[in-house]
C-alpha positions as CSV (number, residue, x, y, z in Angstrom):
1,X,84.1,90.3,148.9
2,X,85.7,86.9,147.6
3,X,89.5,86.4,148.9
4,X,90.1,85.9,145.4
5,X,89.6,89.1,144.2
6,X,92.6,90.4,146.1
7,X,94.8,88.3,144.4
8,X,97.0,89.8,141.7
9,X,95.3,89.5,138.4
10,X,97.2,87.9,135.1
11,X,98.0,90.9,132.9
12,X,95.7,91.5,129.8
13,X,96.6,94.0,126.7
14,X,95.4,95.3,124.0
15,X,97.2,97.1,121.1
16,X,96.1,100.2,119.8
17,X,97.3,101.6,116.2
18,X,97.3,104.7,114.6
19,X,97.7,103.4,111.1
20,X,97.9,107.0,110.0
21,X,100.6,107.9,111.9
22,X,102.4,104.2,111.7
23,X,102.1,105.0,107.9
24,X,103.4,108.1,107.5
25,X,106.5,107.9,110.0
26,X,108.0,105.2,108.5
27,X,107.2,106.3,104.7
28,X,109.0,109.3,105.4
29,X,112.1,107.5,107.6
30,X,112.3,104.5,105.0
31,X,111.0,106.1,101.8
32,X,111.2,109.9,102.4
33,X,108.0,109.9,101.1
34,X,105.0,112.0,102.2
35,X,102.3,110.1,100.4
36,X,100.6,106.7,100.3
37,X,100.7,106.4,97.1
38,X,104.4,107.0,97.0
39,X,104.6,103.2,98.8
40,X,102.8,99.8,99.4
41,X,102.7,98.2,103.1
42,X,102.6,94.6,103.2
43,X,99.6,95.1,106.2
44,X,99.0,91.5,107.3
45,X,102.8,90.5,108.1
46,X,102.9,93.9,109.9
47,X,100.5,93.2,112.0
48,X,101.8,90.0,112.6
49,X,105.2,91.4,113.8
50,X,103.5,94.0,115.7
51,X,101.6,90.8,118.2
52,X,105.0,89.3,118.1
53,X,107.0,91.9,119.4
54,X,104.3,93.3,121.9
55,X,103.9,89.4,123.3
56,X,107.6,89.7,123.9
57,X,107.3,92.6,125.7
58,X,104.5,92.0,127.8
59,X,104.0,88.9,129.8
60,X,99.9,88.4,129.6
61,X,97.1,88.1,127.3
62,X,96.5,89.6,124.2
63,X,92.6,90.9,124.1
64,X,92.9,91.9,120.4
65,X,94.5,94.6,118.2
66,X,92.4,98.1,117.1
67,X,93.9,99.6,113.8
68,X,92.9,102.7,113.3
69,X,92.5,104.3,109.6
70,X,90.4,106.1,107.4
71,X,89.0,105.7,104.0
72,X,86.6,108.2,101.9
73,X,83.2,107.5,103.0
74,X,84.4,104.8,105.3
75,X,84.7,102.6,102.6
76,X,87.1,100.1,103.4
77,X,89.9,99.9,100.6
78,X,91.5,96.4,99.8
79,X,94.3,96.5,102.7
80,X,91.8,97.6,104.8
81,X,89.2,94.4,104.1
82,X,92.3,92.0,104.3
83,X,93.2,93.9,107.8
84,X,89.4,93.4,109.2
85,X,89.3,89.9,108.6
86,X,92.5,88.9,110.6
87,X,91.4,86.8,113.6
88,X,92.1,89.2,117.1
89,X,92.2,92.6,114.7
90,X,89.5,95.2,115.1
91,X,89.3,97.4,112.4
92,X,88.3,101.3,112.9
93,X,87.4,103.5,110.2
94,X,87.3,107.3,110.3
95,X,86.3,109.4,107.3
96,X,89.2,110.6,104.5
97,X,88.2,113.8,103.2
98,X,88.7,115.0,99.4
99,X,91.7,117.2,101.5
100,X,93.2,114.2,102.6
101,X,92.2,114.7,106.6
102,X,91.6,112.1,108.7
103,X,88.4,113.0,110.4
104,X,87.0,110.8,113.4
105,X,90.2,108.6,113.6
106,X,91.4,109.6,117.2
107,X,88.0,110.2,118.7
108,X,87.4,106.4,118.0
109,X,90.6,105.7,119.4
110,X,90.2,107.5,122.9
111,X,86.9,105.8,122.7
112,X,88.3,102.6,122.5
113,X,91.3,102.9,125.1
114,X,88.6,104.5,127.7
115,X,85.9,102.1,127.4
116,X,88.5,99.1,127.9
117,X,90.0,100.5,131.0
118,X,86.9,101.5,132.6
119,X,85.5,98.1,132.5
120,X,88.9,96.5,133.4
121,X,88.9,94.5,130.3
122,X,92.9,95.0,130.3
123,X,95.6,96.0,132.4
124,X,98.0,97.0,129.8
125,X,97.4,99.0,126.8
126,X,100.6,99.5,124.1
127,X,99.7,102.4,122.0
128,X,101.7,103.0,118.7
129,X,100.6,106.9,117.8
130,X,102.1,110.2,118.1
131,X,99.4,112.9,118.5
132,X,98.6,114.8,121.9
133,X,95.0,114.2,121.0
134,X,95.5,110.7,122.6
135,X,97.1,112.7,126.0
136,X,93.1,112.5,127.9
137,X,92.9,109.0,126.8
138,X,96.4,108.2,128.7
139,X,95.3,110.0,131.6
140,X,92.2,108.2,131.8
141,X,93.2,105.0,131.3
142,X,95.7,105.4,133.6
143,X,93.0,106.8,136.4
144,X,91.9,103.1,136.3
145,X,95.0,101.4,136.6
146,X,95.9,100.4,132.8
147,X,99.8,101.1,132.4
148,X,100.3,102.6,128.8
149,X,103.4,101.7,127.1
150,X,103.8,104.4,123.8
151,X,105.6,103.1,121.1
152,X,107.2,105.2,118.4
153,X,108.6,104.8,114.5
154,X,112.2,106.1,114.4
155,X,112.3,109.2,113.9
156,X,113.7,111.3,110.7
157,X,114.8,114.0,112.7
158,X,114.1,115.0,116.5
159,X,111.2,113.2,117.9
160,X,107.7,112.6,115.7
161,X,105.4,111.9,119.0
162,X,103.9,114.9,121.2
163,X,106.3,115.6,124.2
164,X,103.7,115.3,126.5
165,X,102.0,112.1,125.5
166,X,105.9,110.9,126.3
167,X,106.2,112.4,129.3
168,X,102.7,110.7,130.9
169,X,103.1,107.2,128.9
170,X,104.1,104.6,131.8
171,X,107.3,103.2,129.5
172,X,108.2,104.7,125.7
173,X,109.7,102.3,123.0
174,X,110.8,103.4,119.5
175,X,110.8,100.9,117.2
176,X,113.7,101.3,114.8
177,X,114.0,101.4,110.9
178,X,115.1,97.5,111.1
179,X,112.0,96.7,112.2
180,X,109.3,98.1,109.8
181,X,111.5,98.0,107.0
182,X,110.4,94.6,106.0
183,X,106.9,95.8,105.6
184,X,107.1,98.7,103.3
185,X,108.0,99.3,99.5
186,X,108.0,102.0,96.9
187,X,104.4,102.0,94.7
188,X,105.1,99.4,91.6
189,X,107.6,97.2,93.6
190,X,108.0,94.1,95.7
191,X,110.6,93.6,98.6
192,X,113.8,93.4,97.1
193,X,113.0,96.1,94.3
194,X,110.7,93.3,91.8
195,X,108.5,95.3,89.8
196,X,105.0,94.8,90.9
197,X,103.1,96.2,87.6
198,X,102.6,94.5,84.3
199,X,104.3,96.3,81.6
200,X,102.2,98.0,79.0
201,X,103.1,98.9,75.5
202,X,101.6,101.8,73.3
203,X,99.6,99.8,70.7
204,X,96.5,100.6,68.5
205,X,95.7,97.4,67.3
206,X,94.0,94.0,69.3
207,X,96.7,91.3,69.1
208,X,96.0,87.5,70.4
209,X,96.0,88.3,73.9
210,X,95.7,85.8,76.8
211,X,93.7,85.1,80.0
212,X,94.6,86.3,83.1
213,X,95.1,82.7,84.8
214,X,97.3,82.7,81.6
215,X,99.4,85.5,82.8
216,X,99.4,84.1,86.2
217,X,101.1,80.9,85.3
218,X,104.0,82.7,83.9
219,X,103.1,81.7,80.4
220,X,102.7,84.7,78.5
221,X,103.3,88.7,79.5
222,X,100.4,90.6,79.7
223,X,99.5,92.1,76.6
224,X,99.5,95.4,75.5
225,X,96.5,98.3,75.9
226,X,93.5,97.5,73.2
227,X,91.6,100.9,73.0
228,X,93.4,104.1,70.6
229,X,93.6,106.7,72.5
230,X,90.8,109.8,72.3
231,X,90.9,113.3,72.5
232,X,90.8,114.6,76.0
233,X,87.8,116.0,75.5
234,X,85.9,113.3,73.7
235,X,87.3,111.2,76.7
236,X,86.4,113.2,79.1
237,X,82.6,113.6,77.6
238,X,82.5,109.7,77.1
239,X,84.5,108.2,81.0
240,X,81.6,110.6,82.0
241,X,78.7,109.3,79.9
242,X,79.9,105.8,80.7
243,X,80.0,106.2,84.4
244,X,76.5,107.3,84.2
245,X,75.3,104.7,82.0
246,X,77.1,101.5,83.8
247,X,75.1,103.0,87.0
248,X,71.7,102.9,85.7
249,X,72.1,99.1,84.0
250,X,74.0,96.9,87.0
251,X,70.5,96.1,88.0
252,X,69.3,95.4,84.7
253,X,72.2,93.8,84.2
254,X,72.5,91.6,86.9
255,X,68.5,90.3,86.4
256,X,69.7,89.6,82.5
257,X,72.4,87.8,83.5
258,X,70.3,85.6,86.2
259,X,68.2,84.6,83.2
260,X,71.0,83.7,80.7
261,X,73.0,81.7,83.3
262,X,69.8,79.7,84.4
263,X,68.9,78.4,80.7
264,X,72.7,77.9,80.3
265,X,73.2,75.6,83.5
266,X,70.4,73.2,83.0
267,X,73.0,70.4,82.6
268,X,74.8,69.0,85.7
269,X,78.0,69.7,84.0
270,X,77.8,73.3,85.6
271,X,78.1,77.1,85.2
272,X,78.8,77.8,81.3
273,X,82.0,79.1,80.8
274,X,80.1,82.4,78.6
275,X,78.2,83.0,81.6
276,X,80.9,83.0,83.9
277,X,83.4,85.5,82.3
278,X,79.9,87.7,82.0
279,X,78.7,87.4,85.7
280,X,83.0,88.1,86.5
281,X,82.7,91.3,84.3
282,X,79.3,92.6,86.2
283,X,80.7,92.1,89.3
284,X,84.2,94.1,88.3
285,X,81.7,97.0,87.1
286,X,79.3,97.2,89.6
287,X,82.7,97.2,92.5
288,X,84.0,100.0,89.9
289,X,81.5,102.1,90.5
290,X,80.5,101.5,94.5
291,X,84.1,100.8,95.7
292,X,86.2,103.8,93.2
293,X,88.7,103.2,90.8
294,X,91.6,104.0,93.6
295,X,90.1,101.2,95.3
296,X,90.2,98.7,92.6
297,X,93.6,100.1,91.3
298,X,95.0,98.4,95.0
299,X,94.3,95.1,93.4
300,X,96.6,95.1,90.4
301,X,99.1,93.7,88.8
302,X,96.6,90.9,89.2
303,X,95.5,88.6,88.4
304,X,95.9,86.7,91.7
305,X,93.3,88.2,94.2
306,X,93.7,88.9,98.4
307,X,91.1,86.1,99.9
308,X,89.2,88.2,101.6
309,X,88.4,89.6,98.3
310,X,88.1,86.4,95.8
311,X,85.6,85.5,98.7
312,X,83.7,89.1,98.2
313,X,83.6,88.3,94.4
314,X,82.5,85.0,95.2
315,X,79.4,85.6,97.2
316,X,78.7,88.3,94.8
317,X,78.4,85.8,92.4
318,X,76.9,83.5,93.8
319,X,74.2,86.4,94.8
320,X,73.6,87.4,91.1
321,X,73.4,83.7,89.8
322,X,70.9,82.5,92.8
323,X,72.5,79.2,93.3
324,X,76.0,78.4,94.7
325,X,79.6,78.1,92.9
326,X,81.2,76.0,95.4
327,X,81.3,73.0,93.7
328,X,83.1,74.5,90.4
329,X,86.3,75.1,90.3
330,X,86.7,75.5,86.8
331,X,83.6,78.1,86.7
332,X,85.3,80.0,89.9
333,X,88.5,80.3,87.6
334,X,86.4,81.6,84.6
335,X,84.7,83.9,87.4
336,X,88.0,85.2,87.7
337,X,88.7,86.0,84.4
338,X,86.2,87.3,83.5
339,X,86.5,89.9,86.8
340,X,90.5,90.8,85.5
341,X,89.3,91.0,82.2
342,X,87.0,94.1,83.2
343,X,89.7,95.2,86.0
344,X,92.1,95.6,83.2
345,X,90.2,97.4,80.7
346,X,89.5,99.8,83.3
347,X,93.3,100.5,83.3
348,X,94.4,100.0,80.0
349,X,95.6,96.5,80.2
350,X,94.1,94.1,77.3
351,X,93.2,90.7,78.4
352,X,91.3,88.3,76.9
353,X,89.3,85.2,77.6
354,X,90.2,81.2,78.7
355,X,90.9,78.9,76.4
356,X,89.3,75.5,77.3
């Protein structure tokens, strides 16, 4: 055995988050609210002061951070997508039943925290959760000689973490209301109490309305709702039949549009601007249907989009075109447009197209 392999080893971590629990205590300490869709958490800073504050506490190496969540048939929601392209973030997905249970979450976890120690791939582990389920983890990563250091939300009352996973954690911090504060904000609203969501007024007529880069640039307000409203049960019948309908054509759709954009694009002036908004509406139709309206719902007020995201929409793009969009900034923006135009249908919100 190599003399070196006595010598003390420079400490290694990894962080370890129950984004469930993390959630849920600090909704109900700075919100008092029991639901996620009672508030909005501003994920990526989050994160960001989560590294901070664990680098300060622990002199070594940062392996990377696990965030833990679920998400109805593991499809990733927006925050989620932003959250699992941060560089040193690994994201884990459980299954969200129609109940609202996280199932798979912690056994992923454990998982995780075993595997790591076993192979000495840290020394340290901070683990922000609450639930005795993670107790055997603890103990195991312990039997290899990783110290655990629990952290905690502030509680509303008494203590939200499982005595016992207190008791055998190696140190126990409770980060205090100050500290997520920051990060969390009632549904609708920005820090500071800005209204997030576009006002929308009751209207049965289609005014001029603008684009959504229009609304962006601060020029005009969005506009008001375009569609009269129908009986609930002729809605019903017809979100149903629509649903059903958009399924069946995205393919035919997409090949259609293929064919259009290709005689339209001949010129090496690039993309046609009718094209564009067209390919942007398939794209918000086809994610509709695949990713949920919930999921899409995460992206307004709009019209500005998460990167990770406008990258997705991109590629999708670029995927139903056959040729690449890089070079065309103005066609990107019409992309765009044409994607919010759709989005805000969806909900209610009339938008209408570029002018150029």
């Amino acid at each position: 055995m190599a003399a070196s392999e006595f010598l003390p080893q420079p400490a290694r971590y990894a962080v370890f988050v129950d984004a469930g629990y993390l959630y849920a205590a600090s909704g109900a300490l700075l919100l008092e609210a029991s639901s996620r869709r009672e508030y909005r958490v501003f994920a990526e800073k989050l994160i960001k002061a989560l590294t901070a504050h664990a680098d300060e506490r622990i002199n070594g190496e940062l392996l990377r951070l696990y965030w833990f969540d679920a998400a109805p048939r593991k499809q990733p929601t927006v925050e989620q997508r932003v959250i699992a392209n941060l560089p040193l973030v690994k994201l884990r997905l459980g299954n969200l039943n129609a109940q609202g249970q996280q199932k798979g979450v912690d056994a992923q976890l454990r998982a995780d925290l075993e595997s790591l120690a076993r192979h000495r791939a840290i020394t340290d582990a901070v683990l922000l959760a609450g639930d005795e389920d993670m107790l055997p983890a603890v103990e195991a990563a312990q039997s290899y000689g990783v110290r655990v250091h629990l952290w905690g939300v502030e509680p509303t009352h008494g203590s939200n973490q499982a005595e016992w996973l207190v008791w055998e954690s190696d140190t126990v911090e409770v980060l205090p209301a100050d500290f997520v504060r920051p990060y969390f904000a009632r549904a609708g609203l920005l820090p500071g109490g800005e209204a997030a969501t576009p006002a929308v007024a009751a209207s049965t007529s289609r005014p001029a309305v603008p684009s959504p880069s229009q609304v962006f640039a601060g020029k005009v307000a969005p506009p008001p709702p375009v569609r009269p409203p129908l009986p609930s049960t002729a809605a019903a019948a017809v979100g149903s039949a629509g649903k059903a309908i958009e399924a069946k054509s995205l393919e035919s759709r997409g090949a259609d549009l293929r064919t259009g954009e290709a005689k339209a694009t001949e010129s090496k002036l690039g993309p046609d601007r009718g094209a564009m908004l067209e390919v942007g509406e398939h794209v918000a139709q086809k994610w509709v249907f695949e990713r949920g309206r919930d999921n899409i719902r995460d992206l307004l007020p709009g019209p500005i989009l998460p990167p990770v995201i406008d990258k997705e929409l991109l590629i999708d793009a670029e995927k139903i075109l056959g040729r690449s969009l890089r070079p065309y900034q103005e066609a990107r923006t019409w992309l765009r447009d044409g994607f919010w135009e759709r989005v805000y249908r969806e909900f209610g919100i009339g938008v209408g197209t570029s002018d150029s």
